[in-house]
C-alpha positions in Angstrom: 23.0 33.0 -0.6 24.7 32.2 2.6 28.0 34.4 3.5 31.4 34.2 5.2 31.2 35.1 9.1 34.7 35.8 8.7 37.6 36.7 6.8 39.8 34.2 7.0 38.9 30.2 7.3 38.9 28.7 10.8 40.4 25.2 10.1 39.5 22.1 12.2 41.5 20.6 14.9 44.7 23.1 14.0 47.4 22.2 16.2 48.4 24.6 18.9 52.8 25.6 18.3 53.9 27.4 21.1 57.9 28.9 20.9 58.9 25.9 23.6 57.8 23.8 21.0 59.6 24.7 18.6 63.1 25.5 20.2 63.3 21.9 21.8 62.7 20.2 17.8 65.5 23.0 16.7 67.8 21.4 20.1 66.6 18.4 18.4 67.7 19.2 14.7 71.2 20.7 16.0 71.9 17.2 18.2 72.1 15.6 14.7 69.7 12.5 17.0 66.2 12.9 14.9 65.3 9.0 15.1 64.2 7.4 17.9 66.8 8.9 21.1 66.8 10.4 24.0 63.8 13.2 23.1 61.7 10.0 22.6 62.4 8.4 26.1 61.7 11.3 27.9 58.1 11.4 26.1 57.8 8.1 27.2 58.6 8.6 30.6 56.5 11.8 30.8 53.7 10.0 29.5 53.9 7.5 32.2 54.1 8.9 34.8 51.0 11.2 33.6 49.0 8.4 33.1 50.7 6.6 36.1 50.9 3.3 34.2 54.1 1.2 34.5 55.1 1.0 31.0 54.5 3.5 28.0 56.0 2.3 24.2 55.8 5.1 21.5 55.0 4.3 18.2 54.3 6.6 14.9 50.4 6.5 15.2 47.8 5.1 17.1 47.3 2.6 14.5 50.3 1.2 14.6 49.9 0.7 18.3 47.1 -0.6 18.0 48.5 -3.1 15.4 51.1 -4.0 18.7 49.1 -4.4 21.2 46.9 -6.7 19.4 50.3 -8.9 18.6 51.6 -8.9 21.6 48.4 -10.6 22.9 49.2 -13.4 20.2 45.6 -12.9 18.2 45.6 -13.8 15.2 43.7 -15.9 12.6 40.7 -17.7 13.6 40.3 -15.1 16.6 37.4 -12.5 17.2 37.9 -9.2 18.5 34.6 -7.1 19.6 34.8 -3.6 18.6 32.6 -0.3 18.1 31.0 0.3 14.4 30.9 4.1 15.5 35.1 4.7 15.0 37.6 5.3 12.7 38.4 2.6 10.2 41.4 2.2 11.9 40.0 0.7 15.2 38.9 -2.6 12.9 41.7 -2.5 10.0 44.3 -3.4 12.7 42.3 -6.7 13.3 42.4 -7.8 9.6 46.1 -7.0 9.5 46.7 -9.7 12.4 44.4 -11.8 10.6 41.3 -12.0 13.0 38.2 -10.9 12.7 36.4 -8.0 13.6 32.8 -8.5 15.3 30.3 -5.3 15.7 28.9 -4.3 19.1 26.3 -1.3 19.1 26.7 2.0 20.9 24.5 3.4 23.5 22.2 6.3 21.9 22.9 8.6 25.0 26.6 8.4 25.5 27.6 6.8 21.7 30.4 4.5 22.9 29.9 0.7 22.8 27.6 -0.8 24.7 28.3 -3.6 27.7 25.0 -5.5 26.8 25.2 -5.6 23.3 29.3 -6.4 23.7 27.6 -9.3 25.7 25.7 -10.6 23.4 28.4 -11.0 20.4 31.0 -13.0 22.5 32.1 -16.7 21.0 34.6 -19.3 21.6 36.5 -17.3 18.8 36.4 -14.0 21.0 39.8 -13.3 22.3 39.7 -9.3 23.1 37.7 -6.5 23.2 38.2 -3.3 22.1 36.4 -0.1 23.5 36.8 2.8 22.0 36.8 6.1 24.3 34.6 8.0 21.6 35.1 12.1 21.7 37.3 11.9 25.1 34.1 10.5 26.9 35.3 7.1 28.7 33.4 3.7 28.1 31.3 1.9 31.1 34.9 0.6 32.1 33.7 -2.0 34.7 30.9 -3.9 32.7 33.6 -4.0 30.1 35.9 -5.3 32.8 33.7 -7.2 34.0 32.8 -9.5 31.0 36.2 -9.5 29.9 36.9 -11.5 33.4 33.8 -13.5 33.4 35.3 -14.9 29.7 38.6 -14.2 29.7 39.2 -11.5 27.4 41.7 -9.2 26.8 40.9 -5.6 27.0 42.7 -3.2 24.6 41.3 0.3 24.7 41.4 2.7 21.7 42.1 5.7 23.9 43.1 8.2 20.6 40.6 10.4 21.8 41.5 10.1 25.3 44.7 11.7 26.6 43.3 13.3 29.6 40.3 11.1 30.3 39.7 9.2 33.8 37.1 6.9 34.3 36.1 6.7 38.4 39.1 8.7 39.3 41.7 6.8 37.7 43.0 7.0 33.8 42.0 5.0 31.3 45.5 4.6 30.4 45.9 2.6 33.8 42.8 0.2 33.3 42.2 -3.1 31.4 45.1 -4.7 29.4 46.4 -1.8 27.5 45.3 1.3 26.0 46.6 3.4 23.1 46.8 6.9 22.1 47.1 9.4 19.1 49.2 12.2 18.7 47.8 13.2 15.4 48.3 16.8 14.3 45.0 17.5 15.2 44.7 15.8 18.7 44.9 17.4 22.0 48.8 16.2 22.3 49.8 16.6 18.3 53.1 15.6 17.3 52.1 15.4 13.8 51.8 11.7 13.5 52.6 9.5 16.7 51.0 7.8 19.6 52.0 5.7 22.9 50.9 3.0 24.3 50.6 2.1 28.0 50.3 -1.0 29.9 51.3 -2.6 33.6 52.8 -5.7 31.8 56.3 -5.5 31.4 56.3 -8.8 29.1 53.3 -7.0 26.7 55.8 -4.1 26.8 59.1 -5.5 25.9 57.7 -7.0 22.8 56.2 -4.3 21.4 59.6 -2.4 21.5 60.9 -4.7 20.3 58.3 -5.6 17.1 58.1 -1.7 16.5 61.4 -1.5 15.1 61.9 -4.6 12.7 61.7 -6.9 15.6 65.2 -6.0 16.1 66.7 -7.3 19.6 68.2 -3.9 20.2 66.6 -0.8 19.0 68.6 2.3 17.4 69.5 4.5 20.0 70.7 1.9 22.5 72.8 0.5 19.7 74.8 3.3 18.9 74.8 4.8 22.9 76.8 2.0 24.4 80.4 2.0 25.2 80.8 -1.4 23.2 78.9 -2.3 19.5 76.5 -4.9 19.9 75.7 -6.4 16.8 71.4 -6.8 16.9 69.5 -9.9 15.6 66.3 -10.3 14.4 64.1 -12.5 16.9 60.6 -11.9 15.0 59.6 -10.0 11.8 58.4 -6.8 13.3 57.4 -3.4 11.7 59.1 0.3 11.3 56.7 1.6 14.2 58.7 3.5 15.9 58.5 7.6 17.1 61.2 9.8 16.3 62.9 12.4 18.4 61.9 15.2 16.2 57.7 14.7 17.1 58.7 13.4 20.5 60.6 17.2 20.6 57.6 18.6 19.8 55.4 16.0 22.1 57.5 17.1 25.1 55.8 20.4 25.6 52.4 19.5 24.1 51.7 17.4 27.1 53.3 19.7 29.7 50.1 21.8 28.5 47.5 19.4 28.7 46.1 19.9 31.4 45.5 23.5 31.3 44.7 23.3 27.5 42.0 21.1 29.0 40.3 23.6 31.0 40.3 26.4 27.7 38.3 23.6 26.2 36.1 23.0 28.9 35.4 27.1 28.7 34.8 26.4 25.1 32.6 23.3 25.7 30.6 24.8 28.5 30.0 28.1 25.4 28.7 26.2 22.6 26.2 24.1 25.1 24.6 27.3 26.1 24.4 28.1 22.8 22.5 25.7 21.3 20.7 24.1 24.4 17.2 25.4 23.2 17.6 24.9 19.7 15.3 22.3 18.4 17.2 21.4 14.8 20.0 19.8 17.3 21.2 17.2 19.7 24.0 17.8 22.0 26.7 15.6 24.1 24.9 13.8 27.3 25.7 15.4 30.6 29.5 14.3 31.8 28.8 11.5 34.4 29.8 11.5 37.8 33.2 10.1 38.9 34.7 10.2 35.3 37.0 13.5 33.4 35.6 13.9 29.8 38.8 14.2 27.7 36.9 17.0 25.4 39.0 16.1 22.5 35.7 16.3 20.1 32.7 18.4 21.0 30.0 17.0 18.5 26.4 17.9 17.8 23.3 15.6 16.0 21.3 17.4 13.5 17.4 16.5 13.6 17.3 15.5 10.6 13.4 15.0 10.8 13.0 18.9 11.1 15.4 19.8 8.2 15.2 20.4 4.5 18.8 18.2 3.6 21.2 16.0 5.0 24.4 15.9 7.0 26.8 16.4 3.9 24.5 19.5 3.3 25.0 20.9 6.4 28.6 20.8 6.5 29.1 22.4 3.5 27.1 25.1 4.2 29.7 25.9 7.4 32.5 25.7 4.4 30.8 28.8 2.7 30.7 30.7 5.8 34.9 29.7 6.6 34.4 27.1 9.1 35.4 23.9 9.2 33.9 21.0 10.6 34.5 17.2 10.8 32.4 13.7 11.0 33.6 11.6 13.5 32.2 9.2 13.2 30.4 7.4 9.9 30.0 3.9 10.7 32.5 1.2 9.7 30.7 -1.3 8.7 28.6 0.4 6.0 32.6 1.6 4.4 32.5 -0.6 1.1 35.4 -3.3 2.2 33.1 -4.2 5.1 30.2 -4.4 3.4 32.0 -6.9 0.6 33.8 -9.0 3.2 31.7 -9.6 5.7 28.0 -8.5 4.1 27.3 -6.0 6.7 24.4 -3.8 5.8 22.2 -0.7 6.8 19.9 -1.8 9.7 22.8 -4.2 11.4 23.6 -1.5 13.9 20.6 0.9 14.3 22.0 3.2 16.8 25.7 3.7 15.3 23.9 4.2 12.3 21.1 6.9 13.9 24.8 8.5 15.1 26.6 8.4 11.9 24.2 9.9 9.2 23.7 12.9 12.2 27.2 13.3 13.6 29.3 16.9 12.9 31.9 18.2 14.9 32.6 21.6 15.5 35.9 23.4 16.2 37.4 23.0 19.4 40.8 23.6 20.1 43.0 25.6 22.9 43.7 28.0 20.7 40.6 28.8 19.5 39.7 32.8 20.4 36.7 34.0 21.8 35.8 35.1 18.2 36.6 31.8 16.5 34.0 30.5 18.8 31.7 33.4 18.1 32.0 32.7 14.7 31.0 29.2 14.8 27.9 29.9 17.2 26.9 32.1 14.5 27.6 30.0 11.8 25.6 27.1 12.5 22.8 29.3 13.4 23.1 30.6 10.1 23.3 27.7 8.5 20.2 25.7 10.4 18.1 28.7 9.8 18.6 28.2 5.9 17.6 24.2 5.8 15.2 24.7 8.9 11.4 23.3 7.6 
């Protein structure tokens, strides 16, 4: 019989609400502006000049920009985009909904993200765009993907959810390749509750997805009803209802002021649970942070040796329920999820490593507000636990 640690349950990836927070989305409320406004361009402006990219367009997910970018680069059907199997089923959805075609690279076994060499190998005359996903916060091998996308001329479209404070050789991932999108989920390290932004240095790019995130709409809301004289809007393409309001952008505001030292509590918190469990032979931990890049630390994830334990991952995780922690799975891979398996007759042994990563894969509690004693209680939780389905 295995026992709580604590009291109360430690829930994953709860959002940190400080009091700024909250009196700028009650300035919000009182304004009687909650859709898109004023609150939302100053996110957008805050975010750019963060990432130091030229344009930022918010949008109410990092799905939905994700769905954008890959319109505003015209793919469609008949096109190819290479993605990551080890992602959220997100990352390859947004390809079906413009009508291409996702196409599987696999990931590196030391750092998990996608691979250059095998992104290499699956390129066509169909391939239009690749898209790397920044797994955990740790940045993908920027310049081989760079690098191939020039050599065939690709588009680049990074799934940076995971990514707000990442920098790959100095500069952020924001800022490199075609375009790159975040998340502002309520349990990333900017959480608005549901939201994201996406950034890129081509104004043209931009425009349109402003444009296609509100109905297409040749005007959105705010500047309709902010002008001096009505301007009646028109329809130029049939777009989506993608767009952030002021009420998360209120919130969004703050959260990002606070990245940056939020980032080095998790670090603190990172640096604990490695010591931790460095010597402990039932787990795996995160490669060593290379050189010249910032790990965002959104996700701090461990492998479990499956080989030297009595049960599997699912096992596992429910044995940190029991004890009051929770835990998540980021990743299992895409392309065993039933759709993808029916459609396109993917099946267990197409990508080895993903695979070795997905049915191992747990990720443990790390947050800015976590207390010394949440983090404790974790160490001490998976200890327990490993120690009950050790061989």
């Amino acid at each position: 019989m295995i026992k709580p640690v604590r009291d109360t349950f430690l829930v994953f990836g709860k959002p940190q609400i400080a009091q700024e927070d909250i009196d700028e989305v009650v300035d919000t409320l009182k304004s009687g502006w909650w859709g898109t406004g004023p609150k939302t361009e100053r996110f957008e402006q805050n975010f750019v000049k963060y990432t130091k990219a030229k344009y930022g367009v918010s949008v109410n997910s990092a799905t939905a920009g994700l769905h954008l970018s890959l319109k505003a680069l015209d793919i469609g059907h008949g096109d190819e985009v290479i993605t990551t199997p080890l992602s959220f089923v997100s990352t390859a959805n947004v390809i079906i909904h413009c009508g291409a075609k996702p196409v599987f690279a696999d990931v590196d076994l030391t750092t998990w993200n996608i691979n250059p060499e095998e992104v290499e190998k699956k390129i066509t005359k169909k391939t239009k765009a690749i898209l790397p996903v920044h797994l955990h916060g740790r940045p993908v091998n920027m310049d081989a993907i760079l690098k191939i996308a020039q050599k065939n001329n690709l588009y680049v479209v990074s799934d940076a959810a995971h990514a707000v404070e990442t920098k790959y050789q100095g500069k952020h991932v924001g800022n490199i390749g075609d375009i790159a999108v975040f998340s502002f989920y309520v349990t990333k390290n900017v959480a608005t509750g549901e939201g994201g932004m996406i950034t890129t240095n081509n104004q043209k790019w931009a425009n349109r997805m402003r444009v296609l995130r509100l109905h297409g709409l040749s005007l959105d809301a705010y500047k309709r009803y902010s002008v001096k004289h009505f301007t009646l809007y028109e329809a130029v393409e049939p777009g989506f209802k993608y767009n952030l309001t002021d009420l998360a952008s209120s919130i969004g505001i703050h959260q990002l002021a606070r990245v940056e030292q939020n980032l080095k509590n998790r670090k603190q918190i990172w640096q604990k649970y490695m010591k931790a469990f460095k010597n402990n032979p039932l787990l795996s931990l995160p490669a060593p942070i290379e050189k010249n890049v910032r790990h965002g630390m959104h996700l701090f994830a461990i492998l479990l040796n499956l080989e030297k334990l009595k049960v599997e991952r699912n096992e596992f995780v429910d044995l940190l329920i029991r004890q009051y922690i929770g835990s998540g799975v980021h990743f299992s891979c895409i392309h065993l999820h039933d759709y993808y398996k029916k459609t396109f007759g993917y099946k267990k042994g197409d990508f080895p490593n993903a695979e070795f990563l997905g049915e191992r894969i747990v990720s443990l509690p790390l947050g800015a507000n976590l207390t010394k004693k949440d983090i404790n209680d974790v160490i001490k939780a998976v200890n327990n636990a490993l120690d009950k389905i050790k061989l």
